[in-house]
N, C-alpha and C positions, 0 to 999 in steps of 0.2 A: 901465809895469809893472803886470800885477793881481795884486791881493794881495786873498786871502782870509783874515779873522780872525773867530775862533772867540769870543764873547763872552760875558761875566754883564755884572755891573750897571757899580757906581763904575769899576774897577779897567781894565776890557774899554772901558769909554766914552772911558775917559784914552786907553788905548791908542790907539782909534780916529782919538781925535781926533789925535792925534801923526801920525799915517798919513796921514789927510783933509789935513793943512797939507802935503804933500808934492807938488811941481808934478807931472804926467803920472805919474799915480799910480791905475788903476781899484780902487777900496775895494769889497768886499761885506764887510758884516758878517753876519757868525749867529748871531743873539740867542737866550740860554737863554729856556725858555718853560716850564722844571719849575716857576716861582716864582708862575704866572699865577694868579689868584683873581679868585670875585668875592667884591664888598664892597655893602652897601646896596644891590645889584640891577647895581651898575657893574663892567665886564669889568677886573679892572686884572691890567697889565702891568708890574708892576715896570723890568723889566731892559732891554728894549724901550724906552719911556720914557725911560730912564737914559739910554742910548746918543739916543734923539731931541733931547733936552733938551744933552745935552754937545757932543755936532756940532755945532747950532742957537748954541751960548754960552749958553745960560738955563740952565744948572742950577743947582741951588740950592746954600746954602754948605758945606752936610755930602757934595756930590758925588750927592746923588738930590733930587728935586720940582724945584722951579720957582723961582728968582731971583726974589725979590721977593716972593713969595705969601705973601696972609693964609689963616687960617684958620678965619672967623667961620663959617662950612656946617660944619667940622667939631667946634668948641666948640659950637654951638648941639644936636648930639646930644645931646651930655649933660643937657639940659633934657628929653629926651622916655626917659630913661633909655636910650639907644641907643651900643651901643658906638662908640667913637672910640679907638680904640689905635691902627690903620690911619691916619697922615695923610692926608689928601685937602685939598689947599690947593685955594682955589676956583679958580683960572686951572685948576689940572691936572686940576680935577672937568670942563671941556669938553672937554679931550681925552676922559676917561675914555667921556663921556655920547654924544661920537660914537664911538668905539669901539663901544658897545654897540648902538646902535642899527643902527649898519652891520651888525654880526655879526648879529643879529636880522633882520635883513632877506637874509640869506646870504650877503653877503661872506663873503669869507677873512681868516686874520688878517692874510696874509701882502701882499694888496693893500690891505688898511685901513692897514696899516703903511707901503707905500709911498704915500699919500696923507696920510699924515699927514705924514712925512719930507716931503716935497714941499711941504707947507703952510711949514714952517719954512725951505727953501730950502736944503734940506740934496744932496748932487749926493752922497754914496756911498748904496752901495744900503743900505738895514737889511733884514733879510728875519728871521723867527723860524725857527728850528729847523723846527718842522712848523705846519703849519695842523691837524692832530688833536690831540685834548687829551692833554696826557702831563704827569704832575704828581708832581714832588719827594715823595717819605715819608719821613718821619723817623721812624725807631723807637726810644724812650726809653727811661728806666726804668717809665714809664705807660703804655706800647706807643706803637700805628703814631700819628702828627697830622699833618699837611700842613707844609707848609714853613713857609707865615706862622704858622701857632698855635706851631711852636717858635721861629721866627727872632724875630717880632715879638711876640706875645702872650706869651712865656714867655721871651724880651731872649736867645735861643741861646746861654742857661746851662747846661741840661741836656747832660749827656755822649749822643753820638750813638751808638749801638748798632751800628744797621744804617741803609740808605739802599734805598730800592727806586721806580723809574719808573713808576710806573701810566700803563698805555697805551703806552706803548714799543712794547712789543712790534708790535704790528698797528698803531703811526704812521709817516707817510711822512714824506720830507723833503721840505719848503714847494716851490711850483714853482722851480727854478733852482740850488737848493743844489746839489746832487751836481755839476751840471755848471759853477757856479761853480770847486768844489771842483776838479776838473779840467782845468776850464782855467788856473787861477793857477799861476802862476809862482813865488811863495811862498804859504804854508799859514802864519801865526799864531796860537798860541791866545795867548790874552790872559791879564796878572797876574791871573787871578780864583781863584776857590776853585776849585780841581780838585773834590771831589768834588760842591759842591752847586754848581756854576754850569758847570762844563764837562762833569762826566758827564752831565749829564740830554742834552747836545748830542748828545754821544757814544751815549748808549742805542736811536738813532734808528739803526737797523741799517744803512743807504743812508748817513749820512753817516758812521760807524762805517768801513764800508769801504769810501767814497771817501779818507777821510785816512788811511788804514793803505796805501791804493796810493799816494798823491803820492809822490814822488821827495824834494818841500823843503818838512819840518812843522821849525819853528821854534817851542818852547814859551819862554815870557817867565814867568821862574819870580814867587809873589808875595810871596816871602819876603823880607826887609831883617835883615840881622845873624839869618837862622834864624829870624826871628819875624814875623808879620804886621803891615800899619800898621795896618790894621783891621779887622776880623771875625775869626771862630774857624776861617778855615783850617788854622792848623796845630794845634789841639787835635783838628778833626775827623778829620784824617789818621790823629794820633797815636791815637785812640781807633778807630777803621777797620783800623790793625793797620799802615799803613804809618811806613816808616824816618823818624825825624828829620830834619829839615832838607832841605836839597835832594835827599839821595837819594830823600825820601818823593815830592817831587815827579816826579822821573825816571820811579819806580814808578807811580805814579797814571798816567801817559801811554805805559806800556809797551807797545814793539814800534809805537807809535806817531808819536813823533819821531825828528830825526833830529839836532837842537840844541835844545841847553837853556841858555837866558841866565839867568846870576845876580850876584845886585850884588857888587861890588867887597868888600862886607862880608862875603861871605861865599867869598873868595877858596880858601880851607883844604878847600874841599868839591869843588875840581879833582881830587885826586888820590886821591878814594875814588868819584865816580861814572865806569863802564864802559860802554863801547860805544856812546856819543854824544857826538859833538860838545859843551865844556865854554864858553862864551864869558863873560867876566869884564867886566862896564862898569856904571855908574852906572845903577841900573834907577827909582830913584825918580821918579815922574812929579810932581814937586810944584806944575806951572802948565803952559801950552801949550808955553812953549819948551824944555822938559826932555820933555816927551812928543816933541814933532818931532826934537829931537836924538837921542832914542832909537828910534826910526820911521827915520829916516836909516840909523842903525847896524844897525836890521836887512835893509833891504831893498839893503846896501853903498854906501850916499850919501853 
């Protein structure tokens, strides 16, 4: 079976990896790329990463960096008064260091990415959104900042205004997306934050409307009991103007899917969301075996 899944970071990674333990199973993922910065002159890839790191088994214990990683490169900034609010554990500072060098030297992101994957022995494809820059804005009560100066540097307390894609507009989707997109047989977007991990997917016009044509988009809502296990999805929403609870999520992906999975907790939200597909089961990924069981139940296993 190929199954295409739409990704952010934590949440899109679990997912994957539920998918990835599935026998005769072709996986493409599509990793958000609105989060991408550089740090200290290093190209970082948050969400990409995320997803490298979780297929691979090394992630770390919060669900983002590296299993085991110290962080003496990044304590030692603070000796030269240099910001370190960004973690950069050393193991992930050599990922970071070829990334950049490859891009420098003209690579794409989208075959750095697949050589990377390939380093860890990883067999589903990662591909990012687009190889052109397109980056997350967040607009505050201080105006426009970039995703990390709200999300990290400012702990994504501030209430979110508005959200806009620099560089959307005139970016392409990486080589293969759309016709991944196309060819699967299922369409997944992943528990991630709808508006800052899967719109910026979405903002990318070519894969915008390749998954509003697929026949079978399948959303994995990230709500538990109406609330998130972690980040500020649902305050974002609520502040963005969309409905509480899973009809915000419906909303957010409108004219887009064509089933929406939500947990068992939030069974009471069947009979006020219209005109899709409602599917009710245990969505929490808490280890490998709870993401595979739920990877089973989407692709009918």
């Amino acid at each position: 079976m190929t199954v295409v899944q739409l990704s952010g970071g934590v949440g899109g990674a679990r997912m994957a990896r539920g998918l990835a333990a599935l026998d005769e199973l072709d996986l493409t993922v599509i990793v958000n790329v609105g989060d991408d910065a550089a740090n200290h002159g290093l190209a970082i890839s948050p969400d990409l990463d995320t997803v490298v790191y979780t297929l691979a088994g090394l992630e770390g214990p919060h669900g983002w960096g590296r299993a085991g990683d110290t962080f003496a490169m990044n304590d030692e900034l603070a000796r030269f008064e240099l910001d370190n609010t960004f973690k950069l554990g050393d193991r992930d500072v050599a990922l970071k260091i070829y990334r950049t060098q490859a891009l420098a030297g003209g690579a794409k992101l989208s075959a750095v990415t697949g050589t990377v994957a390939g380093s860890f022995g990883i067999e589903a494809r990662i591909v990012p959104a687009t190889d052109d820059p397109l980056h997350t804005m967040v607009r505050i009560a201080d105006g426009w900042v970039t995703f990390q100066e709200y999300f990290v540097a400012r702990g994504h307390q501030d209430e979110v205004l508005e959200l806009r894609f620099d560089g959307a507009d005139s970016a392409k989707a990486a080589p293969g997306v759309v016709e991944a997109i196309a060819s699967a047989e299922l369409v997944i977007i992943a528990p991630s934050n709808p508006p800052l991990s899967i719109w910026p997917i979405l903002a990318v016009g070519e894969i915008r409307d390749a998954v509003e044509a697929h026949p079978a988009v399948t959303a994995v809502s990230p709500l538990i009991g109406g609330k998130t296990v972690k980040g500020p999805a649902g305050e974002v929403m609520a502040a963005l103007g969309l409905p509480p609870g899973n009809q915000g999520v419906a909303d957010a992906y409108a004219g887009l899917i064509d089933r929406l999975v939500i947990d068992s907790s939030d069974s009471d939200d069947v009979d006020s969301i219209e005109d899709i597909e409602i599917i009710v089961t245990d969505t929490l990924i808490e280890d490998p075996a709870a993401g595979a069981r739920l990877a089973a139940e989407l692709v009918g296993r």
